[in-house]
FILOZA-95352 format. One record per atom (N, C-alpha, C): residue in three letters; x, y, z. Coordinates in nm, 3 decimals, padded with zeros to 5 digits. Layout:
- ala; X; Y; Z;
...
***
This chain:
- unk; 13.976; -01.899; 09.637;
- unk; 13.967; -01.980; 09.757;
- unk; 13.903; -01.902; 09.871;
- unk; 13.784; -01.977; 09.923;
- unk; 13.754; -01.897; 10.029;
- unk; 13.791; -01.928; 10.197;
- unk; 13.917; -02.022; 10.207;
- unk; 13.997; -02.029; 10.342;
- unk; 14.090; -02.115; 10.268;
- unk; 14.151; -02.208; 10.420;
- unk; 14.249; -02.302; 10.408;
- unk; 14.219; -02.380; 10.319;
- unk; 14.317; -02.471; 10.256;
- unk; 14.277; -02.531; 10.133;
- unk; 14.226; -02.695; 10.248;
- unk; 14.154; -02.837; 10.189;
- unk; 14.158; -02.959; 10.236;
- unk; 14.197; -02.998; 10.178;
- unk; 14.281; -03.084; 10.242;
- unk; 14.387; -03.148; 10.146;
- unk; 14.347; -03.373; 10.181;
- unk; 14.318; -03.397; 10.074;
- unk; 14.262; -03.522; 10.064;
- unk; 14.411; -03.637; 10.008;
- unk; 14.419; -03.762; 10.065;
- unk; 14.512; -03.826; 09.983;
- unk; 14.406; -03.982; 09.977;
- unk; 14.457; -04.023; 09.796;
- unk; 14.408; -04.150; 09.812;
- unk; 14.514; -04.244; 09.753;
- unk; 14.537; -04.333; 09.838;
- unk; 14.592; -04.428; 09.806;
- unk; 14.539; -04.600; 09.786;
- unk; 14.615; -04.675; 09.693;
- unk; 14.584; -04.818; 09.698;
- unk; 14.649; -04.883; 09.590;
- unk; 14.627; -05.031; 09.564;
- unk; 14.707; -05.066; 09.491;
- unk; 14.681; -05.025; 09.346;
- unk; 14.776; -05.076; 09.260;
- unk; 14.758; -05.034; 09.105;
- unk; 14.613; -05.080; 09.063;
- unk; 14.540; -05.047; 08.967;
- unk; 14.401; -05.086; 08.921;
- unk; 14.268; -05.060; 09.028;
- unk; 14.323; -05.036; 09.121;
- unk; 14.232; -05.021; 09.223;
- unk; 14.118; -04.938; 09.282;
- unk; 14.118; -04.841; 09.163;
- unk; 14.020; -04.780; 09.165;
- unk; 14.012; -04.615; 09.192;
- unk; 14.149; -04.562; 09.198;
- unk; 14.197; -04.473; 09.267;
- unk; 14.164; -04.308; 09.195;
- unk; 14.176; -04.327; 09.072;
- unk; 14.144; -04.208; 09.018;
- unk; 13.970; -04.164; 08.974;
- unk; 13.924; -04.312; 08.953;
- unk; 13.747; -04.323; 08.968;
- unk; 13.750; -04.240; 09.124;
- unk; 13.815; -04.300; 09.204;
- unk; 13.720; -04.194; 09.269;
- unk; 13.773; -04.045; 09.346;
- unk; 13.915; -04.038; 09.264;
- unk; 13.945; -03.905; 09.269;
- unk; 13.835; -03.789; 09.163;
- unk; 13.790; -03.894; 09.080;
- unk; 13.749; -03.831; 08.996;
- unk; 13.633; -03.761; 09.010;
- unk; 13.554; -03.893; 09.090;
- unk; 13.360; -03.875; 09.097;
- unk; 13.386; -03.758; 09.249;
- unk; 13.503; -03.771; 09.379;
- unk; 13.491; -03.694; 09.437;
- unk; 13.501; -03.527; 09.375;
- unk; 13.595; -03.471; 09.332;
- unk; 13.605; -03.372; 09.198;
- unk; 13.453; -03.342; 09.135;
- unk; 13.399; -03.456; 09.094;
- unk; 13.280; -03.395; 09.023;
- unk; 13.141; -03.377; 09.111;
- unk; 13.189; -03.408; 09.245;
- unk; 13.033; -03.430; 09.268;
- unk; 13.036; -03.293; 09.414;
- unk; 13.185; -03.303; 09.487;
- unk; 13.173; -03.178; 09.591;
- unk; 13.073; -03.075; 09.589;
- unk; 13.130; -02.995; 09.458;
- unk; 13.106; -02.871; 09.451;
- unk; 13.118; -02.757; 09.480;
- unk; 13.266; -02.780; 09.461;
- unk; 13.408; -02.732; 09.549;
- unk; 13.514; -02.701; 09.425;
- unk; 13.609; -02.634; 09.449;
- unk; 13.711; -02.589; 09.316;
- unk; 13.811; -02.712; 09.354;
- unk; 13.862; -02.817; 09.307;
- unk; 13.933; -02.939; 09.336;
- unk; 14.070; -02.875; 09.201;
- unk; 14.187; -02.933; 09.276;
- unk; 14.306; -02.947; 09.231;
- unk; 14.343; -03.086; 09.258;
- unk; 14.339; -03.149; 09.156;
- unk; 14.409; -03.289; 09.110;
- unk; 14.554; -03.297; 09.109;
- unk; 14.617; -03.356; 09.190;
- unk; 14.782; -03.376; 09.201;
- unk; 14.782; -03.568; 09.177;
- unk; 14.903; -03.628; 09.070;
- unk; 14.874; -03.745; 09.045;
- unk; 15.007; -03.764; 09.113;
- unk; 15.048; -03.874; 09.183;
- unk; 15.173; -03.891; 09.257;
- unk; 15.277; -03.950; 09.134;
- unk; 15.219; -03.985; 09.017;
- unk; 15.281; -04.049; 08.911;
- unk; 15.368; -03.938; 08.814;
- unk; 15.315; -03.777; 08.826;
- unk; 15.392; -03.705; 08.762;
- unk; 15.522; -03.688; 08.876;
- unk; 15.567; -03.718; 08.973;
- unk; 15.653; -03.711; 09.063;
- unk; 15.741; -03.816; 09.058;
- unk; 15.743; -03.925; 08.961;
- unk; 15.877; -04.010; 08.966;
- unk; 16.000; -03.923; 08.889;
- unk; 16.119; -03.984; 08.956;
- unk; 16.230; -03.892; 08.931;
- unk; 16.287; -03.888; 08.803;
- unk; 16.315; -03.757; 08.772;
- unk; 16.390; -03.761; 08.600;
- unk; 16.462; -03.829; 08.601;
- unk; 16.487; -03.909; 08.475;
- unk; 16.597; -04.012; 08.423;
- unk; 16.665; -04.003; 08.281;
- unk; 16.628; -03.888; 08.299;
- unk; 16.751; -03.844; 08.174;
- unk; 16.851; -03.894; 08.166;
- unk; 16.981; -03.899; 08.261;
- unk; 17.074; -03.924; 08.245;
- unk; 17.089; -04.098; 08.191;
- unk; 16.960; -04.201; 08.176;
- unk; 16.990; -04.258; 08.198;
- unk; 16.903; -04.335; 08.006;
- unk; 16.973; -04.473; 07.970;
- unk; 16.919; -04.452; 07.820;
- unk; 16.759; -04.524; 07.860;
- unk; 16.691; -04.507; 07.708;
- unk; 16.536; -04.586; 07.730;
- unk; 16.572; -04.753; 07.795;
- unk; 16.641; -04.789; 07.728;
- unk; 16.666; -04.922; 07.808;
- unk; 16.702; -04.963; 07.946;
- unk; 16.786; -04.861; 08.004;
- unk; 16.808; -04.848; 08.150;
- unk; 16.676; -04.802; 08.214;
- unk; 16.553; -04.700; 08.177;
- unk; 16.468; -04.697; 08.261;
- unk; 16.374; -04.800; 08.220;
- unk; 16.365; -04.847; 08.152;
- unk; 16.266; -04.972; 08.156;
- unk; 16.300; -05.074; 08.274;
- unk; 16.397; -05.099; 08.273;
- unk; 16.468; -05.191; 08.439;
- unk; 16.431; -05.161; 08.553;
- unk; 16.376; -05.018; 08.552;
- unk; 16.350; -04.932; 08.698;
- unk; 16.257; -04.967; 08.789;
- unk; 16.261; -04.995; 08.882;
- unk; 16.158; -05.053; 08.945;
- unk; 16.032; -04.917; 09.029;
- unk; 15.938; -04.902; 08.958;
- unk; 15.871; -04.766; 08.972;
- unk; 15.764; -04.808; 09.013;
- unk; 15.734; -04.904; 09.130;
- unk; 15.642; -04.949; 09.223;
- unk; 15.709; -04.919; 09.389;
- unk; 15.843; -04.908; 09.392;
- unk; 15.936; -04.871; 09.497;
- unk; 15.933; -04.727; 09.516;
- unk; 15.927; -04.683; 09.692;
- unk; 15.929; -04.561; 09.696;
- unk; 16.052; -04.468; 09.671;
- unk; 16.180; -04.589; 09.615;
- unk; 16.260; -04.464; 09.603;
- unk; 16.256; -04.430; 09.469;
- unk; 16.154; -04.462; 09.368;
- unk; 16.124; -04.402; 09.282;
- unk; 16.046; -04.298; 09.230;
- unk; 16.005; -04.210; 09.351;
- unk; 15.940; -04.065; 09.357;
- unk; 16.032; -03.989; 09.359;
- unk; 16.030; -03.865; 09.317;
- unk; 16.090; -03.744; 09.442;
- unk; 16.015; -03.656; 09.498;
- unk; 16.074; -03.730; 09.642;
- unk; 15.971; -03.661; 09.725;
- unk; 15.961; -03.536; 09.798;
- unk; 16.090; -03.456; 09.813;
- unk; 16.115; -03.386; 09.847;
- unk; 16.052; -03.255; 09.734;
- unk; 16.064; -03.279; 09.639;
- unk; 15.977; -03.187; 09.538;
- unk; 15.805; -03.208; 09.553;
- unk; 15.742; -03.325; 09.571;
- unk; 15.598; -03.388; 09.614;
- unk; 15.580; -03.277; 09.762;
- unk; 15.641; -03.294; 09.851;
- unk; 15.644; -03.217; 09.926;
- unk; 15.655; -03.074; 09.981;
- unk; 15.739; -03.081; 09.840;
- unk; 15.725; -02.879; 09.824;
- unk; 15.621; -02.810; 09.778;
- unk; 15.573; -02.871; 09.686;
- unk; 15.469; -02.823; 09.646;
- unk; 15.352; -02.859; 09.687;
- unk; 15.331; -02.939; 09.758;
- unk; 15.196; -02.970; 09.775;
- unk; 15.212; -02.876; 09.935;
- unk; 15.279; -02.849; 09.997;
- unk; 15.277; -02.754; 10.082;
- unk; 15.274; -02.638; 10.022;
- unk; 15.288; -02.583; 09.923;
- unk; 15.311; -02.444; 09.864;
- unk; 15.154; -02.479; 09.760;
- unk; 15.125; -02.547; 09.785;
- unk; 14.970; -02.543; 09.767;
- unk; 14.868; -02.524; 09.851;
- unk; 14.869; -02.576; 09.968;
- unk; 14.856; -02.596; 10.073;
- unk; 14.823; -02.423; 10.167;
- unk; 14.944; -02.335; 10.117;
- unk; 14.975; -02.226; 10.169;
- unk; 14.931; -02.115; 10.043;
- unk; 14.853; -02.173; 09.976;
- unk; 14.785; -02.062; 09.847;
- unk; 14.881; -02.019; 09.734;
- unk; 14.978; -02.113; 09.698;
- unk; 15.082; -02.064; 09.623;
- unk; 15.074; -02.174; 09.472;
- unk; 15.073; -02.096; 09.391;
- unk; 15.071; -02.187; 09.240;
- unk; 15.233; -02.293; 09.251;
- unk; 15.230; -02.391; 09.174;
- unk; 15.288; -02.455; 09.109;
- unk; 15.337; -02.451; 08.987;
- unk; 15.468; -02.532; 08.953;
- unk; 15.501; -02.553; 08.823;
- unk; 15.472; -02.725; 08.824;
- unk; 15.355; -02.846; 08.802;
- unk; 15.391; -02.963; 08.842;
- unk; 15.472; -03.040; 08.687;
- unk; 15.572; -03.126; 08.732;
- unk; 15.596; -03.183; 08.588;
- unk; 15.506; -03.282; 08.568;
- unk; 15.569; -03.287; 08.442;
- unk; 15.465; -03.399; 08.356;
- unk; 15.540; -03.574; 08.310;
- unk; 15.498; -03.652; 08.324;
- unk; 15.544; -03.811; 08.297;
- unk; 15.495; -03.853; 08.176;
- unk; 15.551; -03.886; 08.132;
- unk; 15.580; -04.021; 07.988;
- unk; 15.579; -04.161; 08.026;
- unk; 15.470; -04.182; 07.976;
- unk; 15.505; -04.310; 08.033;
- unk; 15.548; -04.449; 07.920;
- unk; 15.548; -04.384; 07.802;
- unk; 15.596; -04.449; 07.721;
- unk; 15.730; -04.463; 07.710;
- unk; 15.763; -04.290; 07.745;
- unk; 15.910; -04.301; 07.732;
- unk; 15.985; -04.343; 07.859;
- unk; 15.914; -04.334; 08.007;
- unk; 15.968; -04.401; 08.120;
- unk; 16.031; -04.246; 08.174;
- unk; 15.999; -04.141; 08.145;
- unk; 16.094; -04.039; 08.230;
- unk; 16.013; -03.939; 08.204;
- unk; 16.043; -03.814; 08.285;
- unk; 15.973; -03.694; 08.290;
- unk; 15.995; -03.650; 08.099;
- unk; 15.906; -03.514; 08.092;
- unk; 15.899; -03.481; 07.962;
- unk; 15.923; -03.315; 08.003;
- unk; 15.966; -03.246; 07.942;
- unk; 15.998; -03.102; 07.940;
- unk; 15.909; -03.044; 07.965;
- unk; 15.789; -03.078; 08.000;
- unk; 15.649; -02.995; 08.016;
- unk; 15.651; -02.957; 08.157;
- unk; 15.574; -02.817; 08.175;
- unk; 15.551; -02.792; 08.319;
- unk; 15.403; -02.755; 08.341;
- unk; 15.313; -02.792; 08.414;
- unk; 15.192; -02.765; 08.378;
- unk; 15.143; -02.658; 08.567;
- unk; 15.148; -02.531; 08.517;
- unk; 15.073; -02.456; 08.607;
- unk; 14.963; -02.495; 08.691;
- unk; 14.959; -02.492; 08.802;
- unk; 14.873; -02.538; 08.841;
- unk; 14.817; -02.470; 09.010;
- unk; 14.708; -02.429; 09.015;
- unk; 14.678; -02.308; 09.117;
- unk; 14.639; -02.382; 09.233;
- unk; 14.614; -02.322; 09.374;
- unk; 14.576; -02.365; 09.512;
- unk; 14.418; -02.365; 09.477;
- unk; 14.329; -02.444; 09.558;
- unk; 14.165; -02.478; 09.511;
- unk; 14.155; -02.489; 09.629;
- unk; 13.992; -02.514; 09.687;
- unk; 13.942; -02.547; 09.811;
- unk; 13.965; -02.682; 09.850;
- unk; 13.951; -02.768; 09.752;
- unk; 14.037; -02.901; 09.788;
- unk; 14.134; -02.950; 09.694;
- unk; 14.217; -03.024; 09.762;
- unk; 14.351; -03.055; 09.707;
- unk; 14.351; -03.228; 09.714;
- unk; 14.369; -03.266; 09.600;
- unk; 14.342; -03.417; 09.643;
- unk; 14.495; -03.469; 09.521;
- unk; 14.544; -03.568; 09.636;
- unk; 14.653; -03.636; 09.592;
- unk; 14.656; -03.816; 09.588;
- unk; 14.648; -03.821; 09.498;
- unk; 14.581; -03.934; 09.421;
- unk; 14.702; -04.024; 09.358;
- unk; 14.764; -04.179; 09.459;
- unk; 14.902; -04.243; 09.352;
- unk; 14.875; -04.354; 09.465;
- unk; 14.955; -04.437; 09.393;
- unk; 14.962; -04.584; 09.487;
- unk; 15.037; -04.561; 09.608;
- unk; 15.135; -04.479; 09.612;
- unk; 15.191; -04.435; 09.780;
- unk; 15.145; -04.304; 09.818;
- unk; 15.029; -04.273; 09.782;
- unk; 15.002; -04.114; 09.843;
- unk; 15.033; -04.119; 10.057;
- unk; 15.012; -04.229; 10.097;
- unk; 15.011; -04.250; 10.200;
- unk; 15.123; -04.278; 10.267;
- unk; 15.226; -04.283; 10.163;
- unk; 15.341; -04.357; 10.234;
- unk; 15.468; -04.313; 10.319;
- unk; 15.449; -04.115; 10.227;
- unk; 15.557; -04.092; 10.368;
- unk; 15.504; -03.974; 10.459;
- unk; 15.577; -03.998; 10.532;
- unk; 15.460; -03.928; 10.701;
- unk; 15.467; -03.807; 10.718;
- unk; 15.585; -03.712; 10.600;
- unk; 15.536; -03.524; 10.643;
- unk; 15.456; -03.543; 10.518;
- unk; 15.426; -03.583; 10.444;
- unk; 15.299; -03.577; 10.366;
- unk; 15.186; -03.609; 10.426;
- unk; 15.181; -03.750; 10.473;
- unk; 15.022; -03.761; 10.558;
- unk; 15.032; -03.687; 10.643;
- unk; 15.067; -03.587; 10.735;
- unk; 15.040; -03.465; 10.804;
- unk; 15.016; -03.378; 10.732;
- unk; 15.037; -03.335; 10.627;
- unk; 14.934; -03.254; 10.559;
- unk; 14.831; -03.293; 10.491;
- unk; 14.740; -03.377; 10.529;
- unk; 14.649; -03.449; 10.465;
- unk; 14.535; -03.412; 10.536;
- unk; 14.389; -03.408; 10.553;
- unk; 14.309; -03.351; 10.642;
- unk; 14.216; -03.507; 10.619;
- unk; 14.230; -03.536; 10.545;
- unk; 14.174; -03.678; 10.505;
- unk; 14.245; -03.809; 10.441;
- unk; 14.229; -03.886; 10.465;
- unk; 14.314; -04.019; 10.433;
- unk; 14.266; -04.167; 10.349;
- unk; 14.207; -04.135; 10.248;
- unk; 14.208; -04.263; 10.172;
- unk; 14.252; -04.333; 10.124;
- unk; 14.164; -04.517; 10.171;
- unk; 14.270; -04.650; 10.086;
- unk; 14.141; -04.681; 10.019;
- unk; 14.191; -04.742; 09.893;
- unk; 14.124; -04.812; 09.803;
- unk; 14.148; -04.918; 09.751;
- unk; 14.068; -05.007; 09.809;
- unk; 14.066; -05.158; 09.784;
- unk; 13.997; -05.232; 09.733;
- unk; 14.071; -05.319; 09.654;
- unk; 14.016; -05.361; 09.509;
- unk; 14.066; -05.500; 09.515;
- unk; 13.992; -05.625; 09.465;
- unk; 14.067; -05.798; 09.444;
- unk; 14.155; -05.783; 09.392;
- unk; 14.255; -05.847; 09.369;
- unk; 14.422; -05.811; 09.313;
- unk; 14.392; -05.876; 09.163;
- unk; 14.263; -05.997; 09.143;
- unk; 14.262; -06.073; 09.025;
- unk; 14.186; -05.926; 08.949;
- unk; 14.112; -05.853; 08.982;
- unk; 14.025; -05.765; 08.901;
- unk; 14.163; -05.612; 08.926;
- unk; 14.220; -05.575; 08.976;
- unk; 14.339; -05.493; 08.944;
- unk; 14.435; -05.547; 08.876;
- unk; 14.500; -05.651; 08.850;
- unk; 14.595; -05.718; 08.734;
- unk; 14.516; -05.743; 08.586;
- unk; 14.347; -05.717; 08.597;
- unk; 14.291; -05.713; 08.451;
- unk; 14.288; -05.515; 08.466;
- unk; 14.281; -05.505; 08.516;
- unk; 14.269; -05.326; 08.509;
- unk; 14.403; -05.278; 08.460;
- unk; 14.518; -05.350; 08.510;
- unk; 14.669; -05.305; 08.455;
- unk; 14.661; -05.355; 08.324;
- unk; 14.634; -05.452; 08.295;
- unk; 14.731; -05.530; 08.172;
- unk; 14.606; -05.418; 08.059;
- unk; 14.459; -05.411; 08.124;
- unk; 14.369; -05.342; 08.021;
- unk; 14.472; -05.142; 07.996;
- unk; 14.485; -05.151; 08.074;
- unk; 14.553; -04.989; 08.104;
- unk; 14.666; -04.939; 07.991;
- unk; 14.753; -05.075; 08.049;
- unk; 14.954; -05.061; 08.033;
- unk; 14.900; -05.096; 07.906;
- unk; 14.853; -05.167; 07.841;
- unk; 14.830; -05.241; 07.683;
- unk; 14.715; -05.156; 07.572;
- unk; 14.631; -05.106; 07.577;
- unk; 14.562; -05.050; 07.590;
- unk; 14.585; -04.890; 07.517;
- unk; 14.602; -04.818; 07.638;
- unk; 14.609; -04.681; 07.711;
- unk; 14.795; -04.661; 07.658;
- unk; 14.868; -04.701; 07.732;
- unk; 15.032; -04.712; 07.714;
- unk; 15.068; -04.814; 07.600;
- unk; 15.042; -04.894; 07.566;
- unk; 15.083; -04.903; 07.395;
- unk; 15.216; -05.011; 07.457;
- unk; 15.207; -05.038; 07.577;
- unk; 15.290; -05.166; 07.599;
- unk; 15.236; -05.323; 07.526;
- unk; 15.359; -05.440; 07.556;
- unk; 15.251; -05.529; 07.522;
- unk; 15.261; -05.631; 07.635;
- unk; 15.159; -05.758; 07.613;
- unk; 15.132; -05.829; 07.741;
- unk; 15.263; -05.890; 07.758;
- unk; 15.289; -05.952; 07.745;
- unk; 15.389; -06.033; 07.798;
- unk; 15.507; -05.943; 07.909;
- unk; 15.527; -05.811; 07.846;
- unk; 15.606; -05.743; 07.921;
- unk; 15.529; -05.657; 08.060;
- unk; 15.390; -05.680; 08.069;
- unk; 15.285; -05.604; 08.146;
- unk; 15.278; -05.702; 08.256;
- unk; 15.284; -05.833; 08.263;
- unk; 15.251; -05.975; 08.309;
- unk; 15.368; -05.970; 08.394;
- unk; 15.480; -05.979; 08.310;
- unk; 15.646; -06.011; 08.396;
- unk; 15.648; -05.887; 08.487;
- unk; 15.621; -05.785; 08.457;
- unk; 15.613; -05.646; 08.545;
- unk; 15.570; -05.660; 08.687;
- unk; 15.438; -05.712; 08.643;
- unk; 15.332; -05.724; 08.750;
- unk; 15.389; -05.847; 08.822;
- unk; 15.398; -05.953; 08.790;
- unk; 15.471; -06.080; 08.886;
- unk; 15.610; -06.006; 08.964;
- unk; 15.737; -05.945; 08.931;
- unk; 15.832; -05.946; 08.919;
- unk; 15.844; -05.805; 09.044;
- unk; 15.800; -05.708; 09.008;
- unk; 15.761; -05.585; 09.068;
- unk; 15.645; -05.532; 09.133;
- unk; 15.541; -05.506; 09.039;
- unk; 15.392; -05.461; 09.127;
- unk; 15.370; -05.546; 09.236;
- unk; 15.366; -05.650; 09.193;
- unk; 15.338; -05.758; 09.332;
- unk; 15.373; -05.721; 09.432;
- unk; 15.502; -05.806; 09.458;
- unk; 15.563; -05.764; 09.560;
- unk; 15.594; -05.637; 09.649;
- unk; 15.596; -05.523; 09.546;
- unk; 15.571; -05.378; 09.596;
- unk; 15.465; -05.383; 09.654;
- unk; 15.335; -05.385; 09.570;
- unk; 15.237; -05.413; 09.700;
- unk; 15.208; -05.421; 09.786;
- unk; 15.266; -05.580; 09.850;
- unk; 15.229; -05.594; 09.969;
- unk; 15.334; -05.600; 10.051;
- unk; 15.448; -05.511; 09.994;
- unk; 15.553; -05.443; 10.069;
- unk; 15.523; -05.319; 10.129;
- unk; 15.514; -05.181; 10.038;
- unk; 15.487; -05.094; 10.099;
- unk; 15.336; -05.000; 10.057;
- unk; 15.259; -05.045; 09.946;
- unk; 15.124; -05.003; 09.912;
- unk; 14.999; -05.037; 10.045;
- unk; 15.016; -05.193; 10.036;
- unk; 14.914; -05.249; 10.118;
- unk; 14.902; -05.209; 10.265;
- unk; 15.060; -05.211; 10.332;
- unk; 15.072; -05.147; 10.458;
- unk; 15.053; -05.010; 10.467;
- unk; 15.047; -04.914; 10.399;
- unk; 14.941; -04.804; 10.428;
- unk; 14.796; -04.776; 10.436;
- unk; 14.747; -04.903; 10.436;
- unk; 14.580; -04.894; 10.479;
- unk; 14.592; -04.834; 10.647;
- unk; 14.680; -04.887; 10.710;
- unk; 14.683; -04.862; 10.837;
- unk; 14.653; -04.727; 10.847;
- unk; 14.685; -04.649; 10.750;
- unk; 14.713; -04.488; 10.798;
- unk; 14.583; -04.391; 10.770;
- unk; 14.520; -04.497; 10.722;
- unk; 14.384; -04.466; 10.615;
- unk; 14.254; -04.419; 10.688;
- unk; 14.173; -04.292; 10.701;
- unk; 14.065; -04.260; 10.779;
- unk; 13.980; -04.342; 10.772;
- unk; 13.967; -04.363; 10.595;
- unk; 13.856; -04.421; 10.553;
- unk; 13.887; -04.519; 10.474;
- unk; 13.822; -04.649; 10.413;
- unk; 13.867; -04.744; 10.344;
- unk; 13.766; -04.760; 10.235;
- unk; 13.786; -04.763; 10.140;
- unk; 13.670; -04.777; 09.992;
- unk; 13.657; -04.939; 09.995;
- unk; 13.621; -05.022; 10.006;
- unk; 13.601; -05.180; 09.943;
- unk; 13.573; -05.161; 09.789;
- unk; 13.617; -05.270; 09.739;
- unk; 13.552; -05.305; 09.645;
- unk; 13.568; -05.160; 09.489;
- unk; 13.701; -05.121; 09.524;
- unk; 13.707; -05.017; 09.401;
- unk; 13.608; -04.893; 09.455;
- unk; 13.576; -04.855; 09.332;
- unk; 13.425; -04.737; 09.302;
- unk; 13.279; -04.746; 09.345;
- unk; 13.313; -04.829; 09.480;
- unk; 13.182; -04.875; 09.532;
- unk; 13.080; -04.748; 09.555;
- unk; 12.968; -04.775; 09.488;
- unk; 12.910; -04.665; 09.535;
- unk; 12.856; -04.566; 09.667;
- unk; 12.803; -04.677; 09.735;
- unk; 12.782; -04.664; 09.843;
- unk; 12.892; -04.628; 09.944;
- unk; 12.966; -04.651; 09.881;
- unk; 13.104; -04.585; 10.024;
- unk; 13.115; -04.450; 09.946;
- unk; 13.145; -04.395; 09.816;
- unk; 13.165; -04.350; 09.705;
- unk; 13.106; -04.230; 09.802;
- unk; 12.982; -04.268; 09.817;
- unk; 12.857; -04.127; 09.887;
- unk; 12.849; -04.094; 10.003;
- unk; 12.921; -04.240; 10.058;
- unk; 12.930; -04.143; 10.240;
- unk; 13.083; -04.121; 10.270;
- unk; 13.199; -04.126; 10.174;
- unk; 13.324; -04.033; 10.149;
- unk; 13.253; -03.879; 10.136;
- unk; 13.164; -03.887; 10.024;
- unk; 13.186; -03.755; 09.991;
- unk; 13.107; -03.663; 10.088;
- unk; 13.002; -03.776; 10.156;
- unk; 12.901; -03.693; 10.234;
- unk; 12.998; -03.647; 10.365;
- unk; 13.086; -03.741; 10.397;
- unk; 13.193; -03.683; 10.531;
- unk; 13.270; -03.540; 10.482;
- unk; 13.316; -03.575; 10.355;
- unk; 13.403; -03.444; 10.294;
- unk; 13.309; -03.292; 10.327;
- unk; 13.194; -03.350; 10.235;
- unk; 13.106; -03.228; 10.260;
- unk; 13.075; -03.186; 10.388;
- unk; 13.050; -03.240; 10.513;
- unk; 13.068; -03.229; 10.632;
- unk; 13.185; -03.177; 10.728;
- unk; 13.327; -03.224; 10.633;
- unk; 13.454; -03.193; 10.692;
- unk; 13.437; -03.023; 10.630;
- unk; 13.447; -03.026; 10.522;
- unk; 13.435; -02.877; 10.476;
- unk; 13.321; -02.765; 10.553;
- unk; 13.266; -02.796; 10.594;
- unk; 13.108; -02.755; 10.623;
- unk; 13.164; -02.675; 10.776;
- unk; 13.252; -02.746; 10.871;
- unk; 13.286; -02.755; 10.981;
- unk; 13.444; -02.681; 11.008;
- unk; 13.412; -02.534; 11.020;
- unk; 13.540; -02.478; 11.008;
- unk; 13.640; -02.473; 11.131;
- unk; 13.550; -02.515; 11.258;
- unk; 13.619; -02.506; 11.374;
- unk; 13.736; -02.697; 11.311;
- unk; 13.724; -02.762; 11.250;
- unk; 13.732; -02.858; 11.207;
- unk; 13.893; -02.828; 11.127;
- unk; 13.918; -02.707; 11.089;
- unk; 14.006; -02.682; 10.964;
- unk; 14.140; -02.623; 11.006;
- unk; 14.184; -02.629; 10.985;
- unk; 14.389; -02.515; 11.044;
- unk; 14.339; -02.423; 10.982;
- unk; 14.446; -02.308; 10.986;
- unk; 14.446; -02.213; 10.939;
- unk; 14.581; -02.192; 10.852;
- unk; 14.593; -02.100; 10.764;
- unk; 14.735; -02.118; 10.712;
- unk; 14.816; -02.104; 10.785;
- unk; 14.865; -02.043; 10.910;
- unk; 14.953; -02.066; 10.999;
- unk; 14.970; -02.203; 11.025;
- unk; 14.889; -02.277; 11.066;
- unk; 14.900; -02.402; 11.106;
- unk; 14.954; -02.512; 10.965;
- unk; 14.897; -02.438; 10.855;
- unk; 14.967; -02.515; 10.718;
- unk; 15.132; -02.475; 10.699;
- unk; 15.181; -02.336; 10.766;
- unk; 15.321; -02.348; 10.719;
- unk; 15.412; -02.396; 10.831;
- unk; 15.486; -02.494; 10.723;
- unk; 15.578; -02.601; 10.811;
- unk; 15.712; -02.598; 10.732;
- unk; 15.821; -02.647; 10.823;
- unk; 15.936; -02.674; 10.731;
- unk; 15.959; -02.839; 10.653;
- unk; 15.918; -02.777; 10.540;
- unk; 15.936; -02.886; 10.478;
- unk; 16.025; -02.989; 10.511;
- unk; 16.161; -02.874; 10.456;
- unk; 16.304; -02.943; 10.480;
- unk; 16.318; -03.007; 10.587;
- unk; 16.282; -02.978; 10.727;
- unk; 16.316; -03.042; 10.841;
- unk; 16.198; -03.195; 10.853;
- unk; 16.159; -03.225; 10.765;
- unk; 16.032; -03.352; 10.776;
- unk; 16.069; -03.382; 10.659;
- unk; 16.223; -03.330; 10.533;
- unk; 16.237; -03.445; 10.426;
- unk; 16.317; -03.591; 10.451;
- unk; 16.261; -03.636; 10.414;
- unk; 16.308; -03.833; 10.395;
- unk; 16.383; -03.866; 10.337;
- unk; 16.498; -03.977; 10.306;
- unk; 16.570; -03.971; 10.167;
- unk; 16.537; -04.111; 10.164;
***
């Protein structure tokens, strides 16, 4: 790393386009990028059987933990490796895996509430929403969850009516407000290039950047429950 790390968040609804363009930003900088998915951060449920976490409603924010999201992405933040866990999503709960993971020049945090709680968006140097038709993100889920996760439709459908929905435009949608920048239309290209052309500009511009002093904060005193 050659300074403070930038720390990027994108948020939006499910299907919406969110990791396309975590992705194309990553490939196109030209910058050392650390990928954080807000989805390896829902809370272990061990204690609880496969049938009880299937019930879980994991479109709701009290289905993160955030206080761990927050530790580390500040202890990233401040040049310090990680242990991040890893999600199952077949099985509905964390998996015994811990996957190492080092501080980069940018840090981009990429989940449907990356935006949603506020000592996280203060460590954010940038703020993306990504917005997508809800009819072309409910074919992106059911293609995904069915697909990709080995669910089947009928149980992908009731999900999405029952939960995603309403989560949505409960607490997903109301974080556009918080948003620097807004993507239309998914992986639009044209926004796609003047995101990255601002990034490259934000980076470019060091009077622009904190310093790690200014990155260490108390977590604990800005956790949420």
């Amino acid at each position: 790393m050659s300074g403070p790390s930038f720390a990027i968040g994108i948020a939006g609804g499910t299907g919406a386009g969110k990791t396309t363009v975590a992705r194309t930003v990553a490939e196109t900088v030209g910058e050392a990028v650390t990928l954080i998915t807000l989805d390896n951060y829902y809370k272990d449920r061990s204690q609880l059987t496969f049938e009880e976490r299937e019930e879980i409603n994991y479109d709701h924010p009290d289905a993160f933990e955030w206080d761990l999201l927050r530790e580390q992405l500040d202890a990233l933040l401040t040049g310090q490796s990680i242990e991040m866990p890893q999600y199952d999503f077949e099985l509905h709960n964390r998996t015994d895996e811990r996957v190492t993971v080092e501080p980069s020049d940018i840090i981009i945090l990429e989940g449907i509430l990356a935006l949603h709680d506020e000592a996280i968006r203060e460590m954010l140097d940038l703020r993306v929403y990504v917005m997508t038709d809800a009819d072309v993100r409910i074919l992106r889920r059911i293609e995904r969850d069915v697909v990709e996760r080995g669910r089947d439709l009928e149980g992908v459908i009731d999900q999405y009516l029952e939960t995603v929905k309403p989560m949505h435009e409960q607490f997903v949608a109301p974080t556009k407000k918080q948003a620097d920048v807004i993507i239309p239309e998914g992986a639009n290209r044209v926004a796609l290039d003047l995101l990255i052309e601002k990034i490259q500009s934000e980076l470019s511009d060091d009077s622009q950047r904190p310093d790690d002093a200014d990155r260490e904060r108390s977590v604990a005193d800005q956790s949420m429950d």
